[in-house]
N, C-alpha and C positions, 0 to 999 in steps of 0.2 A: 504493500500500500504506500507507503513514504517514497522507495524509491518511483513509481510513478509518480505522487505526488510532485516529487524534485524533477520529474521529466516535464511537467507540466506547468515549473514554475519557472520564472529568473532570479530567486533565491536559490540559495542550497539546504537543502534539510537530506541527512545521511543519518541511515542508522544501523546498526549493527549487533545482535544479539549475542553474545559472547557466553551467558550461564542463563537460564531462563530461571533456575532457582537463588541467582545469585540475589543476595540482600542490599545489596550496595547500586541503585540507581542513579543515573546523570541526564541532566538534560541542559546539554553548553552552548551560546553564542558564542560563535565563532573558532574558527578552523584551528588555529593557537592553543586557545582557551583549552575546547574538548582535549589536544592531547595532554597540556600540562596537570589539568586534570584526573585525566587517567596516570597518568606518569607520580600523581602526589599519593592517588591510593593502592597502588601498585608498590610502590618506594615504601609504604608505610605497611608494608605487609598483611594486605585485604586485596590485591591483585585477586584472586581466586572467589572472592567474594561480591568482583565485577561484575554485574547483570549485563552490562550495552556498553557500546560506544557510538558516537555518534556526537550532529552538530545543527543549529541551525543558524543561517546568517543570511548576510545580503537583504535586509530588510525583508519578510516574509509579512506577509498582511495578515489581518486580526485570525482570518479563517485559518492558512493554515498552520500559522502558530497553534490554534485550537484542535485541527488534525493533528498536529506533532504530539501536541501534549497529550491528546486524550489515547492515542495510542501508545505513548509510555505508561501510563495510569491503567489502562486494559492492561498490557503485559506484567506489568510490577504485581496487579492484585493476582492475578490469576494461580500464582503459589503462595500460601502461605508457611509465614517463616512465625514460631512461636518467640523471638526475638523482637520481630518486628519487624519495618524494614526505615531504611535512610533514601530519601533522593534530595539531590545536589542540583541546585536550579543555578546555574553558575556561568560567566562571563567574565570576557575584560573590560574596560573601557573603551566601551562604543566613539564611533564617531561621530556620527549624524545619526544613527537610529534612535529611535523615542522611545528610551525604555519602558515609562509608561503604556505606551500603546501597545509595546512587544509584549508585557502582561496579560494586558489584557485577555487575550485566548487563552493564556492559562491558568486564568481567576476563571473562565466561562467554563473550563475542564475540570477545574479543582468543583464548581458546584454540580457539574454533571456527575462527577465519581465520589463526590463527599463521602458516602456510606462506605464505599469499598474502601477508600483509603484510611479511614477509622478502624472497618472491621481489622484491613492490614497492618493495624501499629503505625501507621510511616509519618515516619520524624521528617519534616521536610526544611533544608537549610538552602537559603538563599543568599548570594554576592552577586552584586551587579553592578556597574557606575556607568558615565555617560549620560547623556542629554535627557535632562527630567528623569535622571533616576529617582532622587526625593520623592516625586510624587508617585512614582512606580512602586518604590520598596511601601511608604506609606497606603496603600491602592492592597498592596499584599497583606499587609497587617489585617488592614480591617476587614477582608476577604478571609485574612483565616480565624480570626476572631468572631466573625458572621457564623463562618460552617464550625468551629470548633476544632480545628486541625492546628497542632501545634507547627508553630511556623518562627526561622529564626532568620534574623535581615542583617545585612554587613551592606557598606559601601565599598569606596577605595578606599576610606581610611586603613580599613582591611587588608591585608596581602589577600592577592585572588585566589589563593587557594586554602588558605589560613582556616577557612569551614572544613576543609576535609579531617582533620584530626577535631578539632573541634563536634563533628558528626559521629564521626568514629568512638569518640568517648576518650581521646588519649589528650586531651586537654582540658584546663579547669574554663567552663563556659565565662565564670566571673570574669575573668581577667580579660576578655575580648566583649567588650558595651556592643549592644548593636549600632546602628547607625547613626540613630538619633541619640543616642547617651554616649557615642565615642568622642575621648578627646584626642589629642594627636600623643599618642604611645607609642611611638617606633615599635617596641614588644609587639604590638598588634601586627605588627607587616611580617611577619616570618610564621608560619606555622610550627616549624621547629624551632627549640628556643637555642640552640645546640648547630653551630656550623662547621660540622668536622668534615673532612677531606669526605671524596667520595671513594666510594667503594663499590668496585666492577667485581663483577663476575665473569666476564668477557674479558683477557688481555691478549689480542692476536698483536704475532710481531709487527707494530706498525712501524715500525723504523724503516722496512725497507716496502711499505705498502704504496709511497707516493713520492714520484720524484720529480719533483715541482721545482724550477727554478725559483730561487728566493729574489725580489728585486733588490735594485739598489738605491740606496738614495737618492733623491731626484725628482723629477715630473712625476705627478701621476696621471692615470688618464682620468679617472674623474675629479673636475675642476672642484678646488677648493671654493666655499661658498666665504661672500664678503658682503659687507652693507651697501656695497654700486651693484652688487649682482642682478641681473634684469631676466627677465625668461618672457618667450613664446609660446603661449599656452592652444595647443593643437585643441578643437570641438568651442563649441558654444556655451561654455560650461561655467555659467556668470555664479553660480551658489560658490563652488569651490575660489575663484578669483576676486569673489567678495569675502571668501575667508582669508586668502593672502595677504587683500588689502587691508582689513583687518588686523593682521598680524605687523604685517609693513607699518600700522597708525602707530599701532601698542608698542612696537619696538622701537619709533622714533626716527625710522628714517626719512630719508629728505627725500625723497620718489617713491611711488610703486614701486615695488619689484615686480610687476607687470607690463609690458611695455603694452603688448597687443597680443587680440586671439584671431584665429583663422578660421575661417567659416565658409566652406565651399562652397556652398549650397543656398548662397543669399547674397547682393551684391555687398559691393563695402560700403559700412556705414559705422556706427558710432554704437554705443550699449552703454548705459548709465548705471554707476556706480558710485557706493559711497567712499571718501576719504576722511575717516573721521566721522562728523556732522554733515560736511562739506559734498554735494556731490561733484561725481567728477566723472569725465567721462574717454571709455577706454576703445582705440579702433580696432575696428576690425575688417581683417581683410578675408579675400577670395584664394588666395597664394601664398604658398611659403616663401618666394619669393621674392615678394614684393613687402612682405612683411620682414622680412630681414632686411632686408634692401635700406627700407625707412625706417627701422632699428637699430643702428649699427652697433650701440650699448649693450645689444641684448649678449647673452651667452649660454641660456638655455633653451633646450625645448622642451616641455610639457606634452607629451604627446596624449589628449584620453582619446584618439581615435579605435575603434571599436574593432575586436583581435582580426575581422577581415580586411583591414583597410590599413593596420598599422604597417604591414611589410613594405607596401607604396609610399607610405608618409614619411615613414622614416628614411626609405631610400633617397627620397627626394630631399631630407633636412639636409644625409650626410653630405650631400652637393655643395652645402655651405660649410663646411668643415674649418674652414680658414677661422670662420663668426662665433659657429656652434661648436661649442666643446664639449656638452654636455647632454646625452637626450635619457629623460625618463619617461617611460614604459609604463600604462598603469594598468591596459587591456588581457584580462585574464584571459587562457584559451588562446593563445598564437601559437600555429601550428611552430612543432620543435624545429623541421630544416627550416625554416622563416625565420626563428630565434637564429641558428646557428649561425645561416649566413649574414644577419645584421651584425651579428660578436664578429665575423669575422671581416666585413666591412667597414665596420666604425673601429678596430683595432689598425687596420690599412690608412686610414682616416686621421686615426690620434684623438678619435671623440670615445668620452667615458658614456657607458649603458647604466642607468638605473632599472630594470625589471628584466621581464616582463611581471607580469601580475604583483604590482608594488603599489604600494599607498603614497609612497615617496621619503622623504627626509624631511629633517628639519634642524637648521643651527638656529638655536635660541638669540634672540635679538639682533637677529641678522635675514634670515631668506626662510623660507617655509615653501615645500614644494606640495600644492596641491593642496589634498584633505590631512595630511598630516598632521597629528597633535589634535585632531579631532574639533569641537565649540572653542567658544571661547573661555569658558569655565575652568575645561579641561587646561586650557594653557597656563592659567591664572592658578590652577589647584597644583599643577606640577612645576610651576614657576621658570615655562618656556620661554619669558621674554626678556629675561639677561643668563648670559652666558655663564657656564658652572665651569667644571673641570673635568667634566666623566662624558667620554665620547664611548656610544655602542652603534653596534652592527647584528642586525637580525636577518632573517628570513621572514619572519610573518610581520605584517604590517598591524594588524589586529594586535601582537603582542607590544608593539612597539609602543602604544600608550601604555601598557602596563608599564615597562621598562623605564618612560618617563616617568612616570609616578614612583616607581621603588628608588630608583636613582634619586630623584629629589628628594624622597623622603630618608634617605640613607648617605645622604653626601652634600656638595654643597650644586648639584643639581650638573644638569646637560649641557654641554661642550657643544656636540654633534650628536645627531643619531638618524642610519638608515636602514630600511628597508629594502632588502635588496631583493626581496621575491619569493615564491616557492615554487615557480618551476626547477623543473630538473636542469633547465640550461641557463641560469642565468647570466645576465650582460654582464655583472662586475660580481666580485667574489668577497667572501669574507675577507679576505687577504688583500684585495687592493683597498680597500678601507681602511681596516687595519695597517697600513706600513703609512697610510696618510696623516692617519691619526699620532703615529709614533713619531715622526718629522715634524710633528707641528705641535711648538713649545707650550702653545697654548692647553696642552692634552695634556693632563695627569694620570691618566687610567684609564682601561680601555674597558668593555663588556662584551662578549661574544655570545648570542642566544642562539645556535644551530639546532636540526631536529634533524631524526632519523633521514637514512638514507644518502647517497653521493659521498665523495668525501675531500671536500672542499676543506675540511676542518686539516685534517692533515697536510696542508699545505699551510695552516695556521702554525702548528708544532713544527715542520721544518725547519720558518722563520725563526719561532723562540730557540730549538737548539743554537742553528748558527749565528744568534744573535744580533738577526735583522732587527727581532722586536723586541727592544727593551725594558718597555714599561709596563707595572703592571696590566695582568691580563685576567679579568674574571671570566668563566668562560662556563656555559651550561649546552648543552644537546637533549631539547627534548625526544620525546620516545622512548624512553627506560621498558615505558609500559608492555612493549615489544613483545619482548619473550613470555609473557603470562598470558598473551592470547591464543587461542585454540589452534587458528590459524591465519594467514598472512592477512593484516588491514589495512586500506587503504589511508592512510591520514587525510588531512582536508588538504594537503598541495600538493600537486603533481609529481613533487620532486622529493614526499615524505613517505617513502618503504625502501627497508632494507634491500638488497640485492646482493647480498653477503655478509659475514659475519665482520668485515671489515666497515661499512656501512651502519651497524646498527649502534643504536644511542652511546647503550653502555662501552661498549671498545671504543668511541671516540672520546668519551669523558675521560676514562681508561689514559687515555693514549695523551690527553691535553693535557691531563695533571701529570703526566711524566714527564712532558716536555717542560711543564715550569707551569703551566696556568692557576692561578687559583678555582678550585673545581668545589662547588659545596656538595654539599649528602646530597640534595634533590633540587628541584627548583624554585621550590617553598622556602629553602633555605637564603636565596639568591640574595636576596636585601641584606640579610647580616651577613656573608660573605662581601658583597662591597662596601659596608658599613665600618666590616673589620680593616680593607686593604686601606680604603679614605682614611679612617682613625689613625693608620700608620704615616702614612702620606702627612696629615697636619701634624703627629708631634714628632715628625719627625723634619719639618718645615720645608717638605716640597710641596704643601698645598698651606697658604697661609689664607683663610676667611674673610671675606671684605663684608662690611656690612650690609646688611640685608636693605636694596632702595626701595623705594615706594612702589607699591604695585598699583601699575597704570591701569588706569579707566578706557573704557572702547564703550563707545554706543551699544545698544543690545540692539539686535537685529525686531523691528517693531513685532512680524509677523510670531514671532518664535517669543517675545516678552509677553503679546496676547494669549498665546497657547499656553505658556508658563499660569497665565493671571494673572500678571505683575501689572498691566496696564489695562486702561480701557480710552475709547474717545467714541466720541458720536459719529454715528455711520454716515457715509455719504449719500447712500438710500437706503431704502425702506423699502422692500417688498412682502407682501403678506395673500401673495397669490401662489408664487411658484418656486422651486427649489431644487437646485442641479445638484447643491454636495454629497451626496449620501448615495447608495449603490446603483440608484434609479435617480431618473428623473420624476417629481411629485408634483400634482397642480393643487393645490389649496388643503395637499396635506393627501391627497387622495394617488398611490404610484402608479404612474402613467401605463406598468402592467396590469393593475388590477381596472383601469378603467377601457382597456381596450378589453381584456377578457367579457368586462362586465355589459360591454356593448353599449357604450352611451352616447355616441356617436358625437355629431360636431356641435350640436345643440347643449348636450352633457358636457362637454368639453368647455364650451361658453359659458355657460354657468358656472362651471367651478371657477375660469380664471375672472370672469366680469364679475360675479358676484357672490363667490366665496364660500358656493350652497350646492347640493347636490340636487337639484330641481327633482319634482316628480317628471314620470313617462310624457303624459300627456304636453306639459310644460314644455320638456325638450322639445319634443317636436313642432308643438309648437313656432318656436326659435326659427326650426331648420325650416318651416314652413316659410315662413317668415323672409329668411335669406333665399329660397327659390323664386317668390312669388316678385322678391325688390333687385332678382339677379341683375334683370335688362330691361329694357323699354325700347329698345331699336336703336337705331345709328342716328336719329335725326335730332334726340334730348342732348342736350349742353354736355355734358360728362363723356357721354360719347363721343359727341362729335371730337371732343376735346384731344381725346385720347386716339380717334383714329387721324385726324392731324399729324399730329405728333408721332404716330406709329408711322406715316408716310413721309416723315421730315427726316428720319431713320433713325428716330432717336431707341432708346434701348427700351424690354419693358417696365422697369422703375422711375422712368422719365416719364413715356406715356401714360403711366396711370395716376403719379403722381399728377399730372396734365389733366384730368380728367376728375379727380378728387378733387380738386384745386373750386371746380365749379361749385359745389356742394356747401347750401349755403341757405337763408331765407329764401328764396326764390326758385331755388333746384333743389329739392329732398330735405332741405333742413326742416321743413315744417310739423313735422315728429313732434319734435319736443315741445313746441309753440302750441300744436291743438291736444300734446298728453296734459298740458299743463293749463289752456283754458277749461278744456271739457271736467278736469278733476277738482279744480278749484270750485268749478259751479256748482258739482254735485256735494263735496264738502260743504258749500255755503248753505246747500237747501233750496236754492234757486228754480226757480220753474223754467224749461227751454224756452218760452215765450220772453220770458222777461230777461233772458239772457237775450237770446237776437235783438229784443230793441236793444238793450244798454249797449249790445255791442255798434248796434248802427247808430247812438244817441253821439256814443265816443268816437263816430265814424273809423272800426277796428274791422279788419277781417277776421272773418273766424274762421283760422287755421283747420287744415281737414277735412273743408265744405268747400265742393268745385271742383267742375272737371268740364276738358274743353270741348269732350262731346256727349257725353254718356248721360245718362237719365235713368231715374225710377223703372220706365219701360224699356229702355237697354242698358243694360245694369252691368258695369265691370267687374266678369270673375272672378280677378282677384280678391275684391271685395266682398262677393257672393262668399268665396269659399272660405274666407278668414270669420268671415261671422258668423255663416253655420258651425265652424269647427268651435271656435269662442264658446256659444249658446248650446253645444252636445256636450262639452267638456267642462269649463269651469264651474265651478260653484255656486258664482255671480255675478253678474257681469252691469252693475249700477251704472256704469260709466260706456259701457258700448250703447246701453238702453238711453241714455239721455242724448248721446249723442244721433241717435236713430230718432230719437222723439225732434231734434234740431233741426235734424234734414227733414223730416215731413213740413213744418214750417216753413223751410228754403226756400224746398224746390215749387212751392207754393207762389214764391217771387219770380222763379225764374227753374225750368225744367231741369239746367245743368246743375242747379247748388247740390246737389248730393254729397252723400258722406263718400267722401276717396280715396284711395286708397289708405296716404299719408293719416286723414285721419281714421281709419279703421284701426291702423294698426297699432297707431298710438291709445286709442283707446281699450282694444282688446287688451294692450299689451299693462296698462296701468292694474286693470280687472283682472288679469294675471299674477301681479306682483302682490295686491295687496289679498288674492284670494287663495294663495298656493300651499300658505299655512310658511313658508322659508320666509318671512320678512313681515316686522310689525308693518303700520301705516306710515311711521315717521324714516321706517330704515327705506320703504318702497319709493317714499318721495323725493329721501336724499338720494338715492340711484338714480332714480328720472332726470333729477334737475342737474346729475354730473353728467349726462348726455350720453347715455345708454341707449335710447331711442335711436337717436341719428348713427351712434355706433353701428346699428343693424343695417341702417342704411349702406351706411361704408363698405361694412364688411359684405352687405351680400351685392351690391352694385359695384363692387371690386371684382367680383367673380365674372362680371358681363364685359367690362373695362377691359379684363384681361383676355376675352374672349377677343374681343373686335380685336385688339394688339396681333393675338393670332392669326385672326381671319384675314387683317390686312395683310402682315409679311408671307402667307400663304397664297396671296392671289397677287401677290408681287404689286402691290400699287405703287406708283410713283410720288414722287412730290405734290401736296395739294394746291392749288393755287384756284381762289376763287373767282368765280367768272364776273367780267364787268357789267355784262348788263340785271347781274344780282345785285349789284351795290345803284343807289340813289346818292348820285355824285351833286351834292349841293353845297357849292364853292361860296358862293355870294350871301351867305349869312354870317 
């Protein structure tokens, strides 16, 4: 079920049954996350106790979050364990997903499986952080406090794995506060309180496993980043370059680090952007060319073109190789010969690869590539926007906020830090990273986060023997979790499963810490292992503390402080008809699926958006009767003509019918409203039809409604036939057509044509409508009339003939109209 699922999404959700009685459940956002995870309860000696492994990320929507979850929930209850059982609801630090929202489906699961998870014992412990977590973990409280499920919440204060011993029972819960009662306890970040060397079980001879030349000092290929650094940001991709800019305000420098993005698919124009408070606005072009060309500052490129299209984009950046020294990769899924031959183009070239499938880099108070470093919280929480002394190099991008968080919480914060990918081929390696970071005085310490599979790491240990790399080195590989699974899993990046035993987690930890690295017990350990190497580092005075500056303010982004509830302002409209955000479209609350199913056609439809009410049958029809009968009148009435003019001048059909509405007015169809609103006021008053026609002819007033230019009593317009029978078979009451009937007896007394016509029939049925239908008092039916709902019908249903002649004319090919002279009465001399 899930793997469809994941075939049918642009998320990823994987999952993997590993013990179906095992007690120990997981359910991890993100690729990183799920294995450090498995690798912290596996280390901790409950590997065997693993139920699953698996992940979900990429932003997955409410539903199938809710499919994920409640199929873990099915398979966790379905043994029981007289123990009980634990599930681990656990992440890193998201980037832009809304933890809150990611919840959500699993608060809807947590109340669907309530009973089962109770009858199960399950202890369930939750870590998350990232954008609106607070109200996420908070949302979990009072959801397990509702259903009565004991439930335990950590943020980043937390180390991200720091719940699994905590779960487990191998830690005292007091000394870890949940979210809301934590203060900053360094204790809190390490789930081990204990950071002894590691210990493998795995030592294959690595000494002669890789023979990698060590570089020397020197150039490297990927460009050192610096406060002029400028980049080319390849896609339309204004969220992420609104986060740079961002970053660019908060760190103080004197430009974007954006010069321009490239957009093929739309001419060049401009895309508005904040700087600060300040907007500011960023070009964009058609060409990589042209965008270098008038860049000449820049030295990066941003590439998020999508993994079909990056082999082409990228070939064409490296054509500027002289400019661009730099290209990151973010498009996951590039086929591997595509990767290969760009590593082996852009190394011909002298331009350094960031990815493929990379989140990017980021030097604190200096350049930020992309989404890297995640909101602006997350910068501010791991204090991304001046420079520390601890430069790292990962593989997962995902882990890479975590990484800033422990680092700043265990030192005096980040130097550098990149992600360099998790395919199996990636553009640059831990090692050219690494030798940059050792060159450059500004680096104290370095961190190496690798995971199973390749062994790129081994070209790290070459370095430390021969003494390329000097400084310390913390260095972790996850995947330990490896060897306690049944059989071979795939991790969440292309490029994580063993393919020998030189390849998997533990022989490279193995093989790091014999080279020299500092290597902790597990990965839970990671913060007090660079906590310990920094501690040395300052008393030993090659890391001297500067004081902590002021952490800078940045505007909150409006859309994203709304969604928080930080702010409110008054709307620019008001609509209380219809409503597009939610799965459907809805008209006045009613989903535009339930009203097609329900059959209520264009009369039913008018109703709900004109007046807010779901009319009875007869009423609808009514309506739609309404719009046939005021469709057309011929080509010779003013609207018409108007519009067939105008169709033969060649104008379009929004010109022409606008042309033809334009008429519509006291004189041509406006009179709707004029004889709904004499004929109702009379019967209101009590008035008798007699003593209304004099008053009306005392005040010499027309009475709207009455008259027609040939029709009589004894040839009677069918329209109006057929609107007043239906009126008189169907409504309830119709006081206002009868008075109106009783006026025209009077009339046409004066003169055969006065009849009741069309205009007024319909205004009058249509008042004896509103106020008889039972949906609207007297006072709500009169404020509709007098907002010009009447004439409305008119529009709408003489728009339907407008549009017809527009046809007929470009159908029968007319020409230009030009009216004939001996139709005009040319009278010059007045």
């Amino acid at each position: 079920f899930i793997k469809k699922l994941d075939q049918s999404s642009g998320s990823s959700l994987k999952l993997t049954i590993l013990n179906q009685f095992g007690r120990v459940w997981t359910m991890v956002a993100g690729g990183g996350a799920s294995v450090v995870y498995a690798d912290t309860i596996s280390d901790l000696g409950f590997g065997q106790e693993l139920a699953n492994y698996g992940e979900y990320s990429g932003a997955p929507t409410l539903q199938e979050t809710y499919d994920y979850a409640r199929t873990i929930f099915d398979l966790m209850c379905r043994h029981k364990d007289p123990r009980g059982k634990i599930l681990i609801i656990g992440g890193g630090i998201a980037n832009f997903t809304d933890v809150a929202a990611t919840f959500t489906g699993i608060q809807k699961a947590m109340k669907q499986y309530r009973d089962e998870l109770l009858e199960n014992k399950v202890d369930i412990w939750v870590r998350r952080a990232g954008p609106n977590y607070q109200e996420g973990l908070q949302n979990m409280r009072r959801t397990g406090e509702a259903l009565g499920l004991p439930i335990h919440l950590y943020g980043p204060e937390t180390h991200i794995t720091a719940v699994v011993p905590l779960a487990l029972g191998m830690r005292n819960v007091a000394d870890y506060p949940e979210f809301d009662a934590a203060s900053d306890n360094r204790a809190m970040l390490a789930a081990t309180k204990s950071s002894g060397d590691v210990t493998a079980d795995v030592t294959p001879s690595a000494e002669s496993a890789v023979s990698t030349p060590v570089a020397a000092a020197g150039e490297h290929a990927v460009a050192n980043l610096t406060p002029e650094t400028r980049a080319i940001v390849y896609g339309l991709q204004t969220v992420a370059v609104q986060g740079m800019l961002d970053f660019d305000f908060m760190c103080k420098r004197s430009k974007p680090s954006v010069a321009c993005m490239v957009f093929p698919f739309s001419g060049n124009h401009y895309t508005k952007l904040y700087w600060g408070t300040d907007e500011t606005l960023i070009p964009v072009y058609t060409t990589i060319a042209e965008a270098v060309h008038k860049h000449p500052d820049t030295s990066i490129m941003i590439n998020f073109a999508s993994f079909r299209s990056v082999f082409e984009t990228v070939e064409e950046t490296l054509q500027f190789s002289h400019q661009i020294k730099t290209v990151a990769i973010i498009a996951e899924g590039v086929p591997e010969s595509q990767t290969r031959l760009i590593i082996k183009h852009a190394a011909e070239k002298g331009v350094g690869i960031v990815g493929p499938a990379t989140v990017g880099g980021i030097k604190p108070g200096c350049f930020r590539i992309g989404n890297t470093g995640g909101m602006l919280d997350n910068i501010i929480m791991s204090k991304l926007y001046r420079a520390g002394s601890v430069a790292y190099v990962s593989k997962s991008g995902g882990m890479s906020n975590e990484l800033n968080n422990i680092v700043s919480r265990n030192s005096n914060g980040v130097y550098e830090g990149v992600a360099i990918g998790g395919d199996r081929y990636p553009g640059s390696l831990f090692l050219d990273h690494l030798l940059r970071y050792n060159d450059n005085p500004e680096v104290k310490m370095m961190v190496l986060l690798g995971e199973v599979g390749g062994i790129d790491e081994y070209a790290v240990c070459e370095a430390l023997k021969a003494g390329r790399i000097t400084k310390p080195l913390v260095a972790w590989v996850m995947g330990t979790c490896a060897s306690i699974f049944p059989y071979e899993v795939q991790f969440g990046h292309a490029g994580a499963m063993a393919r020998g035993d030189l390849e998997t987690a533990a022989a490279k930890n193995s093989a790091l810490q014999a080279a020299g690295a500092h290597v902790p017990r597990s990965f839970d350990a990671i913060g007090e292992k660079i906590y310990e190497v920094y501690s040395n580092l300052v008393s030993t005075g090659v890391i001297i503390p500067l004081p902590e500056p002021p952490v800078p303010k940045i505007p909150m982004d409006y859309n994203w402080a709304k969604r928080l509830g930080l702010i409110r302002k008054p709307a620019n409209f008001i609509s209380s008809i219809s409503d597009d955000r939610g799965d459907e479209l809805s008209y006045a609350g009613t989903p535009i699926s339930e009203a097609i199913s329900a059959d209520i056609g264009v009369g039913g439809v008018l109703s709900l958006l004109w007046f807010r009410r779901r009319l009875p049958l007869y009423a609808t029809h009514f309506i739609e009767m309404v719009l046939m009968v005021s469709a057309d009148h011929g080509p010779a009435v003013s609207g018409a003509h108007n519009t067939i003019v105008a169709a033969r001048a060649g104008k379009d059909l929004v010109s022409a019918l606008c042309s033809g509405l334009l008429t519509i007015g006291p004189r041509f169809g406006g009179a709707l409203d004029e004889a709904a609103s004499m004929f109702m006021t009379a019967v209101d008053r009590g008035e008798e039809p007699a003593a209304f026609v004099a008053r009306m002819g005392k005040e010499k007033k027309l009475i709207m409604g009455i008259g027609h230019r040939i029709r009589t009593l004894q040839n009677p317009d069918m329209r109006v036939k057929l609107i007043k029978e239906y009126a008189q078979k169907h409504f309830t009451r119709t006081p206002v057509l009868d008075f109106a009937m009783a006026v025209e007896q009077i009339t046409t007394k004066k003169k055969a044509t006065l009849i009741l016509n069309v205009d007024g029939c319909i205004a009058a049925c249509f008042v004896d409508l509103m106020r008889s239908c039972g949906a609207f008092d007297v006072a709500e039916a009169n404020e509709l009339i007098a907002n010009g709902c009447l004439n409305g019908l008119f529009v709408a249903g003489r728009s339907i003939g407008f549009i017809g002649h527009f046809i007929d004319q470009n159908r029968l090919k007319q020409g230009l109209y030009r009216h004939p002279w001996d139709d005009i009465s040319y009278q010059t001399g007045l």
